[in-house]
C-alpha positions, 0 to 999 in steps of 0.5 A: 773065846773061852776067855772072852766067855768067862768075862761076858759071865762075870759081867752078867753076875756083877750086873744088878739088873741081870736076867736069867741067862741062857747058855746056847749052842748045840750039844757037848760044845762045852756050856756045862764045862763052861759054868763049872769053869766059871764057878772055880775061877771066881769062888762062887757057890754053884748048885749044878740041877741036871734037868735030863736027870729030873723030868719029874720037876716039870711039875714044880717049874709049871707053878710058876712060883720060884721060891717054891722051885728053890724049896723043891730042888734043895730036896734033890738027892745030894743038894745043898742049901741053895742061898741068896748068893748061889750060882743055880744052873739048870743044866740041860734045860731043854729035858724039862721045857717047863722051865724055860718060861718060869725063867721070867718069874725068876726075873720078875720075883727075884731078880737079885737071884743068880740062875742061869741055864744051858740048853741045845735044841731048845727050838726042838723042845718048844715046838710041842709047847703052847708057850714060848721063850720069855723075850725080853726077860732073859739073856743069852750067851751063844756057844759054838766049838773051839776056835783054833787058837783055843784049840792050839792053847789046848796043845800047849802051844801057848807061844802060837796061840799067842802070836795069833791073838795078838798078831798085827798088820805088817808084822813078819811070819817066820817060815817056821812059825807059818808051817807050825801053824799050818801043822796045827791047821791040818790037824784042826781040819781033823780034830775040829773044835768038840771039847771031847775030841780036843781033850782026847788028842791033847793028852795022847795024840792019837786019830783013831781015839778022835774018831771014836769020839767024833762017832760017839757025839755023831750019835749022840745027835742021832739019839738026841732027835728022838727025844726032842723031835716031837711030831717031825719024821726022825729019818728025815731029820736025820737026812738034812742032818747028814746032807747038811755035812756032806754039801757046805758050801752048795746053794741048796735045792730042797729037791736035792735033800729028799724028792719025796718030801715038800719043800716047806716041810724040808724047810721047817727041819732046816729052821730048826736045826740052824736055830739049834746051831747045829748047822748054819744058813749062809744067805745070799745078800744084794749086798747093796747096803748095811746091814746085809740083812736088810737085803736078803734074798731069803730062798737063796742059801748055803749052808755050814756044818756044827764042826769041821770035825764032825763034818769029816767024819760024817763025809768019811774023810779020815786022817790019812786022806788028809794027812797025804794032802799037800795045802793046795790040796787041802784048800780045795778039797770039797768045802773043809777050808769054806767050812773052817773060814764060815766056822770062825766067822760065825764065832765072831759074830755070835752076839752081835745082833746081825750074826747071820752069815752072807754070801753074794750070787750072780747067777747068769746064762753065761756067766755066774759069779759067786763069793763065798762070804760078805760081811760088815766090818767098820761100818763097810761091806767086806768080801771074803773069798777062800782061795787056793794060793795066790795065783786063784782066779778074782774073778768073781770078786772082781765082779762084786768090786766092779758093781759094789762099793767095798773099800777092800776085800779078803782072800784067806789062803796057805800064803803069807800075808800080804797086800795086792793092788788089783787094777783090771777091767771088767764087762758088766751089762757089755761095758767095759769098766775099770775096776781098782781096790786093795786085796788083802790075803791072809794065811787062813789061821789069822781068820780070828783076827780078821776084825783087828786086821780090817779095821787097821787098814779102814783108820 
């Protein structure tokens, strides 16, 4: 994905009709390290403004004038000319929200001027302000953490790293490459992918100095609301926050989070921290059509967490209680396999236009059935279930192909790949039906090849 980044940001440059970006994610996910990055690789002139360090600039983004911003960040403490060829980052942008809509008139008056901009909690920031984003006069690149084969190119195993990124259908898995990878799952399931974390385990290996980190960035959220939560209950924010972790993959019932709150209140902390990407909605879907979104039964939702990581730590699962488990274990415990699937999904589908995440929900007297993603692929609609090895029940989804029209569906579990052609029947509304279509399992480490993998099988 970094490297996917780092060309979305070269093609911005090189793009004469560019517009200011905004880099987006939630905090301490990379975006600063990102643009340094980026400056390096392509030897370009980088002016880095970090906003938090300079609230008195407010003032100056408020003329609206960007040849005068220009003029007054050059007398910044330590600043360098800033020319026509310089790379301007304003780092931390939501510090100072004055300078999100003078991001247009950096458009409008100067549009041969590279500026781009990192922020977290921007949704945070505005909901005080009178004004709004630029629509239409900026762009965004979203950010989220490390995928694992990111995380396995940080531990130097280039070879697994590779395998992955380049694996095709039909090609063997070694026995020692498939517990290799499942090794490296176990401790992604741990570490997650926060940049922090993954850099302190990659250079001494050690869990107890990834907790300390996982603390640290635990708090830095919980400080950061203060800051940016304006006129909203800072207790109660931190409770959505905190029940967000320890309850992926439950239909939420606003009740459960706080009785003494309204919902629309409980729902207006969900809105902002899901667009602040710090957690994720998981929307039921009819599924009756694409896109999924056109079919959504918006009161109907789970969620996902920033990180598998954090969330762990949050929900006090620590390296042993892990390490101990064996990978049936593993996949059912709580939600960390759910959370580790939908994280990846939702890296995949970043900056696509349908990028919400979906799920389909029956619910009965009798009978409920439930699959934990749906998401359009190739045109069609893919279902996605996380199983515990190849033995799990289908029923659920042999509900969803009985009543929908998929061409095939995914499980993701610890076995090796494989193609099951299922033929059973079903009762639907007291009806016998037959029920036939292809199940594709896939060992859960191959999720960042999913795209790849359907569209193989569709062509």
């Amino acid at each position: 994905m970094q490297r996917q980044q780092l060309q979305t940001l070269y093609a911005w440059l090189r793009n004469k009709k560019r517009k200011p970006l905004i880099i987006r994610g939630a905090r301490q996910v990379g975006k600063s390290t990102l643009v340094e990055l980026f400056a390096r690789q392509y030897q370009q002139p980088l002016r880095n403004v970090n906003l938090e360090r300079h609230p008195e600039l407010s003032s100056i983004f408020s003329s609206k004038d960007p040849e005068q911003i220009i003029q007054q960040i050059e007398f910044l403490p330590n600043m360098e000319s800033i020319g026509d060829d310089t790379l301007l980052f304003l780092d931390e942008i939501q510090a100072v929200p004055e300078a999100i809509p003078a991001l247009r008139y950096f458009n409008e008056d100067m549009p041969e001027f590279p500026v781009l901009s990192a922020g977290s909690l921007l949704e945070f920031a505005l909901a005080d302000h009178a004004f709004s984003m630029p629509v239409g006069r900026i762009q965004y690149l979203h950010m989220g953490p490390m995928t694992f084969s990111e995380f396995l190119s940080a531990m130097n195993e280039k070879r697994l790293h590779d395998f992955i990124n380049h694996y095709e259908p039909g090609r063997e898995i070694g026995e020692i490459v498939h517990q290799r990878l499942l090794h490296f799952l176990r401790s992604y399931y741990y570490i997650g992918g926060m940049p922090e974390a993954v850099a302190v385990f990659s250079e001494n290996r050690s869990y107890k100095d990834v907790s300390e980190v996982h603390n640290s960035i635990i708090e830095t959220y919980r400080d950061d609301f203060p800051k940016y939560a304006g006129s909203r209950n800072l207790n109660r924010m931190l409770n959505v926050f905190n029940f967000a972790a320890r309850n992926v993959g439950v239909k939420i019932k606003y009740s459960n989070i706080s009785r003494q709150d309204q919902s629309v209140t409980i729902k207006k902390d969900i809105e902002l921290l899901a667009m602040a990407r710090v957690i994720g909605k998981v929307i039921h879907s009819h599924c009756s059509g694409l896109p999924l979104q056109a079919d959504l039964e918006e009161k109907v939702f789970k969620l996902l967490f920033l990180d598998i990581g954090l969330m762990n730590a949050i929900c006090g699962l620590d390296w042993r209680s892990i390490s101990q488990m064996d990978e049936m274990k593993l996949i059912n415990q709580g939600a960390v396999a759910e959370q580790f699937i939908g994280q990846h999904l939702q890296a995949m589908l970043a900056d696509k236009p349908n990028r919400e995440l979906n799920y389909w929900l029956r619910e009965g007297r009798s009978s409920n059935a439930e699959l934990d993603f749906v998401i359009g692929l190739g045109g069609n609609i893919i279902p996605i279930e996380v199983k515990s090895g190849a033995t799990g029940t289908l029923k659920s989804l042999n509900q969803f192909m009985g009543a929908k029209q998929a061409p095939l569906a995914i499980r993701f579990d610890t076995q090796l790949p494989a193609v099951h052609q299922i033929d059973t029947v079903i009762s639907i509304n007291k009806q016998r039906k037959q029920v036939k279509y292809s199940l594709i399992s896939l060992p859960l480490y191959l999720v960042e090849r999913l795209d790849a993998i359907v569209n193989s099988y569709q062509s």
